[in-house]
C-alpha positions in Angstrom: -90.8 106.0 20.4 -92.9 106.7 23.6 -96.0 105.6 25.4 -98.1 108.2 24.3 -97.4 107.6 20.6 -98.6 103.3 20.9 -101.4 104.7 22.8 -102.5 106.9 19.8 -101.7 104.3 17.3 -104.3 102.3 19.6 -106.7 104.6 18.8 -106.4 105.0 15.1 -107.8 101.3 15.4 -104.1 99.4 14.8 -103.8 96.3 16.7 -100.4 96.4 19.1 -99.3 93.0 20.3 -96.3 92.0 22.3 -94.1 89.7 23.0 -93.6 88.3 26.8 -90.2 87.5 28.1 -88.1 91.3 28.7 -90.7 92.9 26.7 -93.7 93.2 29.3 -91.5 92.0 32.0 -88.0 91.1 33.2 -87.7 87.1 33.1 -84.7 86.9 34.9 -86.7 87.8 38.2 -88.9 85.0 37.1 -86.1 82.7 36.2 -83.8 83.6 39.5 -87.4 83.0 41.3 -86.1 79.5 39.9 -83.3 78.9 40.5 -84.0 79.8 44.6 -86.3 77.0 44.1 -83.8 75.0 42.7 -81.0 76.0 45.3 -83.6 74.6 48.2 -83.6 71.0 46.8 -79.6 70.7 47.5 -78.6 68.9 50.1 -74.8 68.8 50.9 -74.3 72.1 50.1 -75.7 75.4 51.8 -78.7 76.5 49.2 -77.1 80.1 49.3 -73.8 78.4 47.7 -76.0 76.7 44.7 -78.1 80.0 44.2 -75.2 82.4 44.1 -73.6 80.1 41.4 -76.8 79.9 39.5 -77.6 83.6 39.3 -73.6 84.7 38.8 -73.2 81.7 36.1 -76.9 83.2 34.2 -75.4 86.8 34.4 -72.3 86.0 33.4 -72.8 83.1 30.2 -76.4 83.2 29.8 -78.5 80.1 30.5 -77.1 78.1 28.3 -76.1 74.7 29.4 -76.3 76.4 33.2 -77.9 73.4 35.0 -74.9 71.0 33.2 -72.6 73.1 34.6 -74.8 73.4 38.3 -73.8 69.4 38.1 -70.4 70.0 37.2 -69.9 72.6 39.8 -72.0 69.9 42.7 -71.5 67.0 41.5 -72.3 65.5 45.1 -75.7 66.5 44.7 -78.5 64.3 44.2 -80.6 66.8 41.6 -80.7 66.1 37.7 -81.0 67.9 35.1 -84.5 66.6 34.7 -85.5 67.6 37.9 -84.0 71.1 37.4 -86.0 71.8 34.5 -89.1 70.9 36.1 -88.8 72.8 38.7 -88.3 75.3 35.8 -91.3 74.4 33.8 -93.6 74.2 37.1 -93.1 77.1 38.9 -95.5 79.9 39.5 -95.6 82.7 42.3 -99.2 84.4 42.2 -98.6 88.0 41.1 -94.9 88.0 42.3 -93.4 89.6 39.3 -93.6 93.3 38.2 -94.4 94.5 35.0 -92.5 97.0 33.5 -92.8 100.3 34.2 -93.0 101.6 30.7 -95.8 98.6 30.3 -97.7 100.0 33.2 -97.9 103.7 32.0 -99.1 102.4 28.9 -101.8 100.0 30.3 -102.7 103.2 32.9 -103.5 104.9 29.3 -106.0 102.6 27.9 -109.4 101.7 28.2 -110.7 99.0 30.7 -112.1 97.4 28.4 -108.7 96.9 26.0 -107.6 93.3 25.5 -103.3 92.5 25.7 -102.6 90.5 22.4 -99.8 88.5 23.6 -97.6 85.7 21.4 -94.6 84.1 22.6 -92.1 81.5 22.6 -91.4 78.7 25.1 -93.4 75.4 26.4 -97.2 76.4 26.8 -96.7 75.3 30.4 -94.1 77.6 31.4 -95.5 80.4 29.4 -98.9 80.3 31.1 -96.9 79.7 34.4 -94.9 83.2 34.1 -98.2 84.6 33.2 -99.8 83.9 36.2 -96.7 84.7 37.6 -96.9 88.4 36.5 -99.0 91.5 38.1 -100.6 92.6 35.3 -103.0 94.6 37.6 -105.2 93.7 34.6 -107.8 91.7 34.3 -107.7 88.0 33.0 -110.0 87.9 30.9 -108.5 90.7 28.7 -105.2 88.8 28.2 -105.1 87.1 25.2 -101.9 84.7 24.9 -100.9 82.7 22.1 -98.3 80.0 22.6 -96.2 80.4 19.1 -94.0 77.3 20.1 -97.3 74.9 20.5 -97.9 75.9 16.4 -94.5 77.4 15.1 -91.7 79.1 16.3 -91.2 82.7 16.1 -90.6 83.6 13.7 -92.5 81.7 11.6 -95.7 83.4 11.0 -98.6 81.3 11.6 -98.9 82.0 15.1 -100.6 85.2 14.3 -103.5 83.9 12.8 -104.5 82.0 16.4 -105.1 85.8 17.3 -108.8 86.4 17.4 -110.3 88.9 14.8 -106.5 89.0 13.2 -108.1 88.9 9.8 -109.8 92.1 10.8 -106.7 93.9 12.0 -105.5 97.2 10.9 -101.8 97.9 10.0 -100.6 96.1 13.6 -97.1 96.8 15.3 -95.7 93.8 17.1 -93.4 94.8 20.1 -90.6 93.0 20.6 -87.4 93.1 22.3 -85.6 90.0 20.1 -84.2 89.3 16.4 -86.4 86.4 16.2 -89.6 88.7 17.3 -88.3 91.6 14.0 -87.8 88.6 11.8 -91.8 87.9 12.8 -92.8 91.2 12.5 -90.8 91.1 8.8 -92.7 88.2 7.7 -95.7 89.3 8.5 -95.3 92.2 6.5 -95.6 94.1 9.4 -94.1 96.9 11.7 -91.8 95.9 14.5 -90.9 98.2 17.5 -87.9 97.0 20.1 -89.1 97.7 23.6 -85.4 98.9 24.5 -86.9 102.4 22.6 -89.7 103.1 24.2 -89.1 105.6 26.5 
């Protein structure tokens, strides 16, 4: 699938909406953005030491359980948990993160006036946090976000509905780069396109 053939679909009047996290950008720069943050707040231990471990432990095991082992890896330092995770759910670096570069053909394509249908996953906070975290190069006011996760879950459908004018869309394609986001797509009765094949 290509850039040029969403952009047509566009045209024909169908609706495209995305997913966030690695399907408009990369979240792990957001997330290592973190966890340099994270790695400042240590204090027996050079913050190079703590971020190295961080970002090696992410790549290597996935974030799962990563700040219990940070604590079982340091356990001399005086961070928690809790305060890693809101350093997490806090941050926000004005227009620090890049958008893909597929993601910026496509919006180089369309009209100024075209509005991104976002719905994702994750706390609300967070979410808008990455947002304004992002360089869309777009304007605000034509990013429409809705936070699946502060109504149901992806994959659970109902989400879709907070979109404005959904009841009015035409044969939409949700772009995704997850199970959970096909699964949405699926019960939507709708189609589903994995960003890893647009070239």
């Amino acid at each position: 699938m290509t850039v040029e053939y969403l952009v047509s679909q566009n045209k024909k009047g169908r609706q495209l909406l995305f997913d966030l996290d690695n399907t408009i950008y990369l979240e792990k720069e957001y997330l290592f953005r973190v966890y340099k943050k994270i790695s400042k707040s240590a204090i027996y231990n050079e913050p190079n030491r703590i971020y190295n471990f961080l970002e090696r432990t992410f790549i290597n095991e996935g974030r799962k359980n990563l700040f219990n082992k940070l604590l079982i890896k340091f356990p001399s330092e005086t961070f928690s948990i809790d305060q890693c995770l809101a350093i997490m759910r806090n941050f926000q670096c004005d227009n620090c993160i890049d958008i893909f570069p597929w993601f910026r053909k496509f919006l180089s394509s369309m009209d100024s006036d075209f509005v991104i249908k976002i719905i994702t996953n994750g706390t609300e906070k967070q979410q808008k946090n990455k947002i304004n975290s992002i360089n869309f190069n777009w304007p605000k006011d034509l990013i429409e976000v809705v936070y699946a996760s502060s109504i149901a879950p992806k994959p659970e459908k109902l989400s879709f509905f907070n979109l404005k004018g959904s009841e009015n869309f035409i044969s939409p394609i949700y772009i995704g780069d997850s199970s959970s986001d096909e699964l949405f797509a699926k019960n939507l009765d709708i189609e589903f396109y994995n960003v890893k094949n647009i070239v």
